[in-house]
C-alpha positions as CSV (number, residue, x, y, z in Angstrom):
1,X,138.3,-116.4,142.9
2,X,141.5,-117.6,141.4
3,X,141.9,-116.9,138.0
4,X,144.8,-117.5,135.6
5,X,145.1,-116.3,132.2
6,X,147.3,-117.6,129.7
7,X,148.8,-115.6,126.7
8,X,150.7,-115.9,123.8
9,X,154.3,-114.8,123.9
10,X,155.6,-111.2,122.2
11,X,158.5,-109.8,122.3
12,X,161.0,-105.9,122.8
13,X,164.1,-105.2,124.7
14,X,164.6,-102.3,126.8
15,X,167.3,-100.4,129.2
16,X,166.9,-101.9,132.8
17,X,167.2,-98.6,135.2
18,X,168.9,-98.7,138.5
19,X,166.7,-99.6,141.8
20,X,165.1,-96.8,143.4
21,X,164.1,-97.3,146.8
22,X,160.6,-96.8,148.0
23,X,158.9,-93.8,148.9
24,X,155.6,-92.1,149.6
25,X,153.8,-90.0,147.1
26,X,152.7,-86.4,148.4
27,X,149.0,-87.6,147.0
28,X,147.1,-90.2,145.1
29,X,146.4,-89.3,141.1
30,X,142.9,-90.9,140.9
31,X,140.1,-89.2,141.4
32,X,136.3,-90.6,141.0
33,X,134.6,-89.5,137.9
34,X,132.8,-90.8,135.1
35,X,132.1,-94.9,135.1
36,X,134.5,-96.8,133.2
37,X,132.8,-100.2,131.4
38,X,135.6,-102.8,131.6
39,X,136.3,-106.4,131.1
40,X,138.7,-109.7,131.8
41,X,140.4,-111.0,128.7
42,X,142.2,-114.3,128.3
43,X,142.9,-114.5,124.9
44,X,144.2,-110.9,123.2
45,X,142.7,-111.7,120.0
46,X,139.4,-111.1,121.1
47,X,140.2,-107.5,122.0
48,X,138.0,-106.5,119.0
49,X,135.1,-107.6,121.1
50,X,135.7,-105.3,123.8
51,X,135.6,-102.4,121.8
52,X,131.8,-104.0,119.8
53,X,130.7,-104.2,123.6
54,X,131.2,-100.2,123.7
55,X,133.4,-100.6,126.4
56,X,136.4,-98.3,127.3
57,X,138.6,-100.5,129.4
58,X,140.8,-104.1,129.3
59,X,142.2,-106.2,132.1
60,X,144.4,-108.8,131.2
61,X,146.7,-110.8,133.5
62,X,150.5,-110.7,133.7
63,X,152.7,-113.4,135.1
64,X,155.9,-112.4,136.7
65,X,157.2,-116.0,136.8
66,X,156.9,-115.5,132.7
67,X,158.3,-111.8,132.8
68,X,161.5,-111.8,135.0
69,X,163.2,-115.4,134.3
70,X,165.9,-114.2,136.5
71,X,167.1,-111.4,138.5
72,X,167.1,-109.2,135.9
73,X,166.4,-110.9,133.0
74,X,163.3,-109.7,131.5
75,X,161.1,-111.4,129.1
76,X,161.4,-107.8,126.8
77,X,165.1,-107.7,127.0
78,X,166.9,-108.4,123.6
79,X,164.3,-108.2,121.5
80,X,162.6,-111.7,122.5
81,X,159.0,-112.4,122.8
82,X,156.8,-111.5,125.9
83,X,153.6,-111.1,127.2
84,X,154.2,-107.5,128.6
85,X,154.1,-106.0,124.8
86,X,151.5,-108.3,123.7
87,X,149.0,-107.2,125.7
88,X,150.0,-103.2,125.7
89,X,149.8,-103.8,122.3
90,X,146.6,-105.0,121.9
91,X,145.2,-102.4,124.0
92,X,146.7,-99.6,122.2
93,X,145.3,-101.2,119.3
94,X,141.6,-100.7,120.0
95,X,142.4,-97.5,122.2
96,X,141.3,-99.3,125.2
97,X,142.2,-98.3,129.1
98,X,144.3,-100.5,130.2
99,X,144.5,-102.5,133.6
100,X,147.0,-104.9,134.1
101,X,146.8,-107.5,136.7
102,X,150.1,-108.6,138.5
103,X,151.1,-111.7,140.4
104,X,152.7,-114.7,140.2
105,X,156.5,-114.8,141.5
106,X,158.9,-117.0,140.2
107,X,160.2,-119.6,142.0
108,X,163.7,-118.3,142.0
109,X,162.6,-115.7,143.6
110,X,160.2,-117.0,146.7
111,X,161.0,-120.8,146.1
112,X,158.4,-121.9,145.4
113,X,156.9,-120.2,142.6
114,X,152.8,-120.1,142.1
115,X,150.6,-118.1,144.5
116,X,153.1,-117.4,147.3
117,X,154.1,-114.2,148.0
118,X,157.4,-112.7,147.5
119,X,160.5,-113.5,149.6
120,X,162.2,-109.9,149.5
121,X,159.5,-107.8,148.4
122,X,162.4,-105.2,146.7
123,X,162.6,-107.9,143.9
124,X,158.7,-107.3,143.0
125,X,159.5,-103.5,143.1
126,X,162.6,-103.4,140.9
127,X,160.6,-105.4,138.3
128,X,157.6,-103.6,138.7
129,X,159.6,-100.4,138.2
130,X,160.9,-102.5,135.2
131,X,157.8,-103.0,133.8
132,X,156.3,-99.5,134.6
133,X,159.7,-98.0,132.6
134,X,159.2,-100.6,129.8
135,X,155.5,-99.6,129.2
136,X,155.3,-96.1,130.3
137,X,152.0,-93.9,128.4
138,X,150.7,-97.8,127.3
139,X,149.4,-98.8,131.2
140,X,146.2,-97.0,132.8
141,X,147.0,-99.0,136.1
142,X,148.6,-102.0,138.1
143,X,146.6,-103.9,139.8
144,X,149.4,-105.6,142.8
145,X,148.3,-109.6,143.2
146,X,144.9,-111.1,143.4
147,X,142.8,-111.8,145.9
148,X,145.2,-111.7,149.0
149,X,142.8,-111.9,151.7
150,X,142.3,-116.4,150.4
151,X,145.0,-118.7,151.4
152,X,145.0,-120.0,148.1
153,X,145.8,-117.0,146.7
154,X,148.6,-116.1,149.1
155,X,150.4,-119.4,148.7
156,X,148.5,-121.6,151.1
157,X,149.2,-119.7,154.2
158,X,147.3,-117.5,156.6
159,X,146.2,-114.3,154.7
160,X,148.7,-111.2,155.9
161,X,147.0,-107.8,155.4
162,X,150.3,-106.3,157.3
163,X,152.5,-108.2,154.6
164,X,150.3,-107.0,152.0
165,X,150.2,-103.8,152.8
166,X,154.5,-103.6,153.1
167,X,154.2,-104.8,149.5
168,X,152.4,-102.2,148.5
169,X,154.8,-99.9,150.0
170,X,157.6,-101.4,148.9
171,X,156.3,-101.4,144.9
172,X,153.8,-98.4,145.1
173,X,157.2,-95.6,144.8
174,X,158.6,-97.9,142.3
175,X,155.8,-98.1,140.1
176,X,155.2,-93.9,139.4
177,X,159.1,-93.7,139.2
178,X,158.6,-95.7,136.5
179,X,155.4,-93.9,135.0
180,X,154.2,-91.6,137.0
181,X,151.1,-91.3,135.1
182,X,149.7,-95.2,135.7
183,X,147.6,-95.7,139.1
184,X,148.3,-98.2,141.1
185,X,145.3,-100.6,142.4
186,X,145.1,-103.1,145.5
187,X,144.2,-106.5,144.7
188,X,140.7,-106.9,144.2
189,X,139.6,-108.8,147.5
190,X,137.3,-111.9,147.5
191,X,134.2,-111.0,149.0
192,X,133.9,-113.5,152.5
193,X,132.8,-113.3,155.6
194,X,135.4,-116.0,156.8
195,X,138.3,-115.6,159.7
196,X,139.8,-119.0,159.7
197,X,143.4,-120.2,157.8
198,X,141.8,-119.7,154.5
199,X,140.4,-116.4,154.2
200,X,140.2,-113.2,156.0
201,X,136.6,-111.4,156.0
202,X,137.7,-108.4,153.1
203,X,136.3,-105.4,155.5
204,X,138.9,-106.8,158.4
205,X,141.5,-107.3,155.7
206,X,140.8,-103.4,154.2
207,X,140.9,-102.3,157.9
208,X,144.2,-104.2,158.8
209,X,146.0,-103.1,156.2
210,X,144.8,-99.3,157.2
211,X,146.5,-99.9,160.4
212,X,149.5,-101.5,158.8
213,X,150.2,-98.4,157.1
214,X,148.4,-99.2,153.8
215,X,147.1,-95.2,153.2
216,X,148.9,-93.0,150.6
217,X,150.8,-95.9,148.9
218,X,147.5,-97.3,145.9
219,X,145.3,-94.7,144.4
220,X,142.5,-97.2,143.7
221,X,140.7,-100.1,146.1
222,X,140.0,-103.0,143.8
223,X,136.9,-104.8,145.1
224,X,135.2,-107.9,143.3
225,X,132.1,-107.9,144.1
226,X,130.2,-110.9,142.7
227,X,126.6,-111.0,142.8
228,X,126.7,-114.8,144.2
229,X,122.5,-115.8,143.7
230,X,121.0,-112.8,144.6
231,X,120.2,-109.2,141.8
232,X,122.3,-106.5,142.2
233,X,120.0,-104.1,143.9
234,X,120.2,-106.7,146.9
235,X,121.0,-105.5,150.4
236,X,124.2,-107.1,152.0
237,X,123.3,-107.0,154.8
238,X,120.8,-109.8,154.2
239,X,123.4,-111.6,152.4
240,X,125.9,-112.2,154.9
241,X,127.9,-109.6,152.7
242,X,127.4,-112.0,149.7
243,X,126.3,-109.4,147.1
244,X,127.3,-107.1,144.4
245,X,126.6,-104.4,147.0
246,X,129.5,-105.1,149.4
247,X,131.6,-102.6,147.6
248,X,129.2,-100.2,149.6
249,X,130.7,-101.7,152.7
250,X,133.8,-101.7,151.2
251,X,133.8,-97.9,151.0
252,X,132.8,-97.5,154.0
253,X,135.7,-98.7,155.5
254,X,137.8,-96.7,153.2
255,X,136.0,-93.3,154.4
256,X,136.1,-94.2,157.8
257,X,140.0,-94.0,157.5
258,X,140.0,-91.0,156.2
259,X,140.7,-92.1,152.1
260,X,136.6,-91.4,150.8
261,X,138.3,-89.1,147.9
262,X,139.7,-92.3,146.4
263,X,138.0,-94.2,144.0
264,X,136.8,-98.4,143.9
265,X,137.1,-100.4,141.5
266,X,135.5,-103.8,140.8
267,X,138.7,-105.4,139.0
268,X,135.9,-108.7,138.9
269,X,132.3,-109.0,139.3
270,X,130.0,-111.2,137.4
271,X,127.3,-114.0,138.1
272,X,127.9,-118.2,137.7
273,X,125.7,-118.9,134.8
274,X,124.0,-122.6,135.2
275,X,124.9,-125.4,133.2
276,X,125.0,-129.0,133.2
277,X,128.1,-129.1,135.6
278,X,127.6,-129.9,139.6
279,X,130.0,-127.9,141.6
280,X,128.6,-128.4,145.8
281,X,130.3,-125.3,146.7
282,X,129.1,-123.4,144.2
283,X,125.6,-124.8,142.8
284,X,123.6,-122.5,145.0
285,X,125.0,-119.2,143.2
286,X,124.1,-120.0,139.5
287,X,121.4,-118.4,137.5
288,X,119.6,-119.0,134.2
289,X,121.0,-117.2,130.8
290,X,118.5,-114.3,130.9
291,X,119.2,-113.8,134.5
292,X,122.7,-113.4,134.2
293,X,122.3,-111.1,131.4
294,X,119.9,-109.0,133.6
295,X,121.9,-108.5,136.6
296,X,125.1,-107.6,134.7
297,X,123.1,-104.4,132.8
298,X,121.0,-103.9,136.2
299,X,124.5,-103.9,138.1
300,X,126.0,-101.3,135.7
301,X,123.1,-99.2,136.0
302,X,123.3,-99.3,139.9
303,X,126.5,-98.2,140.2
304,X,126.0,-95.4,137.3
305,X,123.1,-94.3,139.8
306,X,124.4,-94.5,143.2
307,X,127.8,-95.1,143.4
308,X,129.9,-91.6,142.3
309,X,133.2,-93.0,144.0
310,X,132.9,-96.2,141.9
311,X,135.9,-95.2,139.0
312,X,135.5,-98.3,136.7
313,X,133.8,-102.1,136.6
314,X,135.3,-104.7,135.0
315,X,133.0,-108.0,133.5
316,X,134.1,-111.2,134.8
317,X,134.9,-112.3,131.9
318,X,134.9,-111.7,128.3
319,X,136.3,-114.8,126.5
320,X,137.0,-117.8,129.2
321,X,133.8,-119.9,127.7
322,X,136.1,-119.6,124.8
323,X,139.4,-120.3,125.8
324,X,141.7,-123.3,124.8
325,X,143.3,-123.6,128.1
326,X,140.6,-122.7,130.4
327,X,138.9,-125.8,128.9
328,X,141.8,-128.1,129.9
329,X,142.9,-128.9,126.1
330,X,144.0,-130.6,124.5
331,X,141.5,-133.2,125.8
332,X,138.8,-131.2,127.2
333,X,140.0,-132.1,130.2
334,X,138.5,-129.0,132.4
335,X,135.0,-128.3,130.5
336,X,133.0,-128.1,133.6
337,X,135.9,-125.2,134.9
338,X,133.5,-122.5,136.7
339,X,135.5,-120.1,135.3
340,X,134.2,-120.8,131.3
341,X,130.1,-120.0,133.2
342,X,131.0,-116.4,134.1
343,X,132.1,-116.0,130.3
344,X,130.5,-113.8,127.9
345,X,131.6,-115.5,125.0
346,X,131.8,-119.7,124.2
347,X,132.8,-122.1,121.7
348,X,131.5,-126.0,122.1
349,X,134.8,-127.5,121.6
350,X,137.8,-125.0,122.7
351,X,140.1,-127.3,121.9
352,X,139.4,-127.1,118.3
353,X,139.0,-123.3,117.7
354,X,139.9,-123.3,114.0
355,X,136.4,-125.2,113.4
356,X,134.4,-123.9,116.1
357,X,133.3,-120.3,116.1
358,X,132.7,-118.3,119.3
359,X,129.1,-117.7,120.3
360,X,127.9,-114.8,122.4
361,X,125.7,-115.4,125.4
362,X,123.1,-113.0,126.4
363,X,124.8,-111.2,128.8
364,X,126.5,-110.0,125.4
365,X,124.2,-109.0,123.7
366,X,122.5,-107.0,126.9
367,X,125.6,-105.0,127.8
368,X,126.5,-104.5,124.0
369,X,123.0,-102.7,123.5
370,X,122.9,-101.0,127.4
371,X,123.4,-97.3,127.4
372,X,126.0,-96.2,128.6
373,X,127.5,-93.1,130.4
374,X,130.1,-91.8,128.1
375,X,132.4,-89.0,129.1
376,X,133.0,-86.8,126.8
377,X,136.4,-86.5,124.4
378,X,138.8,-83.5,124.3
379,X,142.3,-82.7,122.6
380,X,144.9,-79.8,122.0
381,X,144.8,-79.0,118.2
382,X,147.8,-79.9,116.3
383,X,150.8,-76.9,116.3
384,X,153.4,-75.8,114.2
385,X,156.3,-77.9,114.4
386,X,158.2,-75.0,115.2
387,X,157.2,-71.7,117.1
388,X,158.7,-68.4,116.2
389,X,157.8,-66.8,119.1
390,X,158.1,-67.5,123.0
391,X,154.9,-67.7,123.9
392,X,152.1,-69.0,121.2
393,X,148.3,-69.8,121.3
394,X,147.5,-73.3,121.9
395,X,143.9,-74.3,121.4
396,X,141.3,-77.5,122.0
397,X,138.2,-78.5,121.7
398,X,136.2,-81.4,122.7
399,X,132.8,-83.4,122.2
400,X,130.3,-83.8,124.7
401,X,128.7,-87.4,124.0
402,X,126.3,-87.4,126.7
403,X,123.9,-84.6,125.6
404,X,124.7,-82.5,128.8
405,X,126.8,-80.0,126.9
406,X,131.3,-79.7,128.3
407,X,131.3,-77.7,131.2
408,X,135.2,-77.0,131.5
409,X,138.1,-78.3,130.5
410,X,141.9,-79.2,132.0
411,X,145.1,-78.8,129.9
412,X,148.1,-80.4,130.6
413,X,151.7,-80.1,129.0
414,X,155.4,-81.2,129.6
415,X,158.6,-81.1,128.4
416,X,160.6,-83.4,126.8
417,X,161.6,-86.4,128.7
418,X,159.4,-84.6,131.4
419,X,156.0,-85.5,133.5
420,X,152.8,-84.2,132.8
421,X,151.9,-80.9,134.5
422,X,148.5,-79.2,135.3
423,X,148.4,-75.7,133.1
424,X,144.8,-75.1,133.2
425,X,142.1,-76.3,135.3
426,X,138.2,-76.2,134.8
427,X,138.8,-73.3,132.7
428,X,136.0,-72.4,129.9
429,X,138.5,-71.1,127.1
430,X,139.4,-72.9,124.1
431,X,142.3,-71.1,123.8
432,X,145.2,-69.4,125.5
433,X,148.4,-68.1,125.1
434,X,151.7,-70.5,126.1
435,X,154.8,-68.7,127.6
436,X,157.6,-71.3,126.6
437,X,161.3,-71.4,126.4
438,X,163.7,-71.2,123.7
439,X,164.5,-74.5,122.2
440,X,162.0,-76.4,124.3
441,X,160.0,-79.0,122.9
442,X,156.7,-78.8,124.7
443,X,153.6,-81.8,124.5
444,X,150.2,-80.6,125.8
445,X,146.8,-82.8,126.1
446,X,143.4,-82.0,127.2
447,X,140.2,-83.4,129.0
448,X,136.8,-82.0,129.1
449,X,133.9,-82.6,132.3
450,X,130.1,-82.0,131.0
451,X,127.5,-81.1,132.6
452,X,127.0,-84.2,134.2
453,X,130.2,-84.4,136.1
454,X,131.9,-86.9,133.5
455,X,135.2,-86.3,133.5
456,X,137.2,-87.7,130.0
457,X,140.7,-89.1,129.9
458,X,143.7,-88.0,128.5
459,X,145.4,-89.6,126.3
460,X,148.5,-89.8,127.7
461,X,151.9,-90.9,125.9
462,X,152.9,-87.9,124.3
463,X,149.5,-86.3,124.1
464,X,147.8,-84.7,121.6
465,X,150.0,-82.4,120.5
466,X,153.9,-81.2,120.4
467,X,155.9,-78.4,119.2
468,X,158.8,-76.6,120.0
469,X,160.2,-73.0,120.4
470,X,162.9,-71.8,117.9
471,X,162.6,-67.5,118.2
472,X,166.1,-66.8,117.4
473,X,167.0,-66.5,113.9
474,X,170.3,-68.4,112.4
475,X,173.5,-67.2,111.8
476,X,175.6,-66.8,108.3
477,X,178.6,-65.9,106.8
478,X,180.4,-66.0,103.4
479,X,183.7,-69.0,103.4
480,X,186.9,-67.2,102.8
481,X,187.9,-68.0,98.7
482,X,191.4,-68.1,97.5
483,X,192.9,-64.7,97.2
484,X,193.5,-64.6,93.8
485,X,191.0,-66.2,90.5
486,X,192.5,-67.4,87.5
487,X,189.1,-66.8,86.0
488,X,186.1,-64.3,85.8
489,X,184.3,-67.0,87.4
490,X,184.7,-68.6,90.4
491,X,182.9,-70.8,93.6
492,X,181.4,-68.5,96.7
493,X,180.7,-70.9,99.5
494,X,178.6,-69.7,102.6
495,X,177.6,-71.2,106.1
496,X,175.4,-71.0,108.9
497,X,173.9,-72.5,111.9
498,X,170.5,-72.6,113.6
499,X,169.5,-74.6,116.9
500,X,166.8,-76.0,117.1
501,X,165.0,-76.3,114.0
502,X,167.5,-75.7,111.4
503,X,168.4,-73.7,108.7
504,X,166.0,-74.6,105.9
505,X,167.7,-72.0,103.0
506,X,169.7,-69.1,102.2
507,X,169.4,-66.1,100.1
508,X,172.3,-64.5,98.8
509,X,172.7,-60.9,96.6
510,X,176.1,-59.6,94.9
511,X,176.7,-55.5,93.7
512,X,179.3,-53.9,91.3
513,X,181.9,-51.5,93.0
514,X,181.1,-49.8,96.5
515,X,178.2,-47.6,95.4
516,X,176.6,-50.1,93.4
517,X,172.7,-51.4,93.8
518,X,172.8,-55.0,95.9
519,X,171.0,-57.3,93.4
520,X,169.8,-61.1,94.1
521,X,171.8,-63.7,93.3
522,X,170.4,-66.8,94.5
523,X,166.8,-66.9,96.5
524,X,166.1,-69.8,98.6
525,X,168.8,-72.3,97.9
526,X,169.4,-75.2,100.0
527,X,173.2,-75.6,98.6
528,X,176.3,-74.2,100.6
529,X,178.5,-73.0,97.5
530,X,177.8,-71.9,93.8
531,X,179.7,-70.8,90.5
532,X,179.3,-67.0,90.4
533,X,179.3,-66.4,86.8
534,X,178.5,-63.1,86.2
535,X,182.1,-61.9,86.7
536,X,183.8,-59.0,84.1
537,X,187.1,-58.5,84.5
538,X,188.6,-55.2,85.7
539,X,185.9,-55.1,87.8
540,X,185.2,-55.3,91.9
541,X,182.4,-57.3,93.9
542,X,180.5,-57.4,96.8
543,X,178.3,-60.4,98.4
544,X,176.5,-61.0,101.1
545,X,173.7,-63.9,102.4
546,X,171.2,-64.2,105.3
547,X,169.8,-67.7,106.1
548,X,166.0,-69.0,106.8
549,X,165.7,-71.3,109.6
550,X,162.8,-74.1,109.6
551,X,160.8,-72.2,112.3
552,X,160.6,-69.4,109.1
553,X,163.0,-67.2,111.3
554,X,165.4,-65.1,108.9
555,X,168.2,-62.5,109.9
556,X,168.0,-59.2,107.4
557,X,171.2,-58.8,105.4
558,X,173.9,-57.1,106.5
559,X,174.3,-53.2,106.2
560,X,177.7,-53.7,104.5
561,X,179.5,-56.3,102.2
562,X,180.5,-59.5,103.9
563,X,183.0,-60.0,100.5
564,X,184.3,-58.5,98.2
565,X,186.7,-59.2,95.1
566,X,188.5,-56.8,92.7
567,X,188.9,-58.4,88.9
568,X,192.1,-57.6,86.7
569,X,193.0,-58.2,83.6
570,X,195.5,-61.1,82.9
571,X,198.5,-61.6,81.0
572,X,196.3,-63.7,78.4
573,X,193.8,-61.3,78.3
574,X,191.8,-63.5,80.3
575,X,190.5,-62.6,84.1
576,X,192.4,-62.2,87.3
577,X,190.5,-62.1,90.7
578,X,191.4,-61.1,94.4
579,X,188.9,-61.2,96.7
580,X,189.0,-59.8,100.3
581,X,186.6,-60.5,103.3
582,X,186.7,-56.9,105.5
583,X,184.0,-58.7,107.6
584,X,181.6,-61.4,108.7
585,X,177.7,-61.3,108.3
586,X,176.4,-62.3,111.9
């Protein structure tokens, strides 16, 4: 079903990186695991209800025509205002998975601009490496178009599994050399059993775009599978393929072609809710309030129970019921838009939002309360800033929020600027000891499976937790003074250097004549020079310093003097120095 969502602009520049041409990962990055409770958002500040749902993930819409206004010019670039940001953002915000939806080329680009396809398909992979780069650690996954198996959603024109499945090789590379961490999902297909000019039955579609070469280049199916009239449980077979239960047929296509590791996931599925609106092509789908609400749990639960390749389900919709635009204002010229009856949420006049609260359905109030299956949560305690030895004890710990108890856990790190590597797999430690490198700045993160074969996230970004390895101590030495001092007192400067915390202070002791006892001076100072005034003329002095990094690395004072001055008596009776520097303190 064609959707559209419409967002308020934000704004942030960035560096546009040269064009990388396509290529073939060595393996998909998705696996299936636990079950991920999503939903479609049109307006991003309703986010907050996402969260009082108890779900985990977001899927918002992103425009290209609004994002790349030429070749090159992106919406984030100088600082201006754009959607990309915005709804990153808002995700971040409420610690929600992200799933962004993209399609839409502008017409410099195709011609024509709306649903149609791209001309060159290199343009949609140099801004999809554009946006990947822009929002890299902020972007679970990409969803590439909508729907390409309807004519209406591939510009009018006979659906093209082949030419959908060379655009997902031509943006697939481009989008993990832009975050490699961000998985890449086909465009949830409409479910049909049709073969004319307007729609392509989805199973063929899956299946030609297998044989166009689609395998190895999306780590995700996206599937909607709307429930159309019938309860979740429904077989498809009964329904022409018309049920929620299609993604079963779905997958069976997928394992067939040798790609049953890889996960589904239902980008859209929902049912029409009835209302006071005729729509001929549609009125045999709808169901009552408490129906809707009851499939939408039961449909949940079905998947939870049977389905262990199904990754995560997204709620068609969240917040369309609610929507200014949706509803055609100002004017409320689009009311009886299907798209406002799949909603979760409604207001009676959209067009006038400042006096019209939103009202929940009770589908919201169903899947708010519905248990879910909630994987459990692990991190890498926080670290030292700085480590003082090569290798260090890193530790985690997690929560098991499902009552099963955390089987194992994986630990993750990288280097700075770097891509996330596996360290540990499935191990049962909490703990273990880190071989690193001298001045590298390492980031680690963690995930924990329980007993019921829930497997958390990572958080991504930088991770949990960073540090880096300074096990060298710094260097000092005294600053050559003046040969001579008019004065029994006189300025000793020092120096040093340290990479790559730092040197925080420096310690520095002075004796009387060569057989004297060293005695401290100055302990812990942060300056570089200071009046010794302790001088006597007539009579000779030594110094020395060592220096404290920020790691809390310090080198032990020299054996020997790095200074020394002799003191004689004036003509004016006053003091005469001389100091000599035989060495330097390393």
């Amino acid at each position: 079903m064609l959707v559209r969502w419409v967002l308020p602009v934000l704004i942030v520049a960035m560096a546009i990186l040269p064009p990388q041409s396509a290529r073939r990962a060595a393996s998909a990055t998705a696996r299936a695991g636990p079950l991920g409770y999503g939903v479609s958002v049109a307006d991003l500040a309703n986010s907050a209800y996402v969260s009082d749902l108890g779900f985990g993930y977001m899927k918002v819409g992103l425009s290209w025509a609004r994002s790349e206004f030429s070749k090159g010019d992106y919406a984030w670039n100088g600082g201006r205002a754009n959607d990309a940001d915005n709804i990153a953002n808002a995700a971040q915000g409420r610690n929600l998975q992200l799933l962004i939806r993209v399609d839409g080329a502008p017409a410099w680009e195709n011609g024509v601009g709306g649903t149609a396809p791209p001309s060159n398909l290199n343009d949609f992979g140099d801004f999809l490496y554009a946006l990947a780069s822009h929002l890299r650690g902020k972007v679970t996954a990409y969803e590439i178009w909508n729907e390409p198996n309807l004519a209406s959603e591939w510009g009018g024109g006979a659906p093209d599994p082949g030419r959908y499945a060379q655009m997902l090789q031509a943006v697939y590379g481009r989008i993990k050399a832009g975050d490699p961490n961000a998985l890449v999902v086909t465009a949830g297909l409409a479910t049909n059993g049709e073969h004319g000019g307007f729609a392509l039955d989805d199973l063929d579609f899956i299946q030609q775009m297998y044989n166009a070469g689609a395998r190895g280049y999306f780590d995700v199916l996206g599937s909607h599978p709307y429930g159309f009239a019938y309860p979740p449980e429904y077989d498809p077979g009964a329904a022409s393929g018309l049920a929620f239960r299609r993604a079963e047929q779905q997958y069976a296509v997928m394992a067939a072609n040798g790609d049953g590791g890889k996960p589904i996931w239902a980008t859209e599925f929902g049912w029409l809710l009835d209302t006071g609106c005729d729509w001929p092509d549609r009125n045999w789908q709808k169901v009552g309030e408490p129906t809707q609400a009851d499939y939408l749990v039961r449909a949940f639960n079905y998947a939870l129970a049977n389905w262990s390749w199904m990754g995560a389900m997204f709620v068609f919709n969240l917040d369309f019921g609610a929507d200014y635009y949706q509803a055609g204002c100002p004017g409320n010229t689009n009311m009886c838009n299907p798209m406002r009856y799949y909603s979760l949420t409604y207001r009676d006049n959209p067009c006038s939002p400042g006096t019209n609260a939103i009202k929940f359905r009770l589908a919201y109030s169903a899947l708010k309360s519905m248990p879910k299956s909630l994987p459990p949560t692990a991190a890498v305690a926080s670290l030292a800033t700085y480590q003082r030895t090569i290798s260090f004890t890193v530790s985690w710990s997690g929560t098991d929020r499902s009552g099963t108890g955390i089987q194992s856990y994986d630990v993750q790190y990288k280097l700075a600027g770097g891509n996330w590597q596996d360290w540990l797999t499935q191990t049962t430690a909490m703990s273990a000891s880190f071989a690193g490198g001298q001045g590298q700045t390492y980031y680690f993160q963690s995930r924990a499976t329980d007993n019921a074969g829930d497997v958390g996230t990572y958080a991504g970004g930088n991770g949990d937790a960073v540090t880096t390895v300074d096990a060298i101590a710094p260097t000092s030495s005294m600053v050559s003074l003046s040969p001579t001092q008019a004065r029994t007192w006189f300025r000793v400067a020092w120096q040093g250097s340290d990479s790559p915390s730092g040197i925080a202070s420096s310690d520095l002791q002075f004796k009387e004549g060569s057989s004297g006892a060293w005695r401290s001076w100055l302990t812990g100072t942060t300056s570089t020079s200071s009046l010794f005034l302790d001088g006597t003329a007539g009579r000779t002095y030594y110094f020395r310093v060592r220096a404290t990094d920020n790691a809390g690395n310090v080198r032990p004072f020299p054996s020997s003097s790095s200074a020394w001055t002799s003191t004689i008596a004036g003509p004016d009776g006053g003091g005469l120095s001389k100091l000599h520097f035989p060495l330097t303190l390393r």
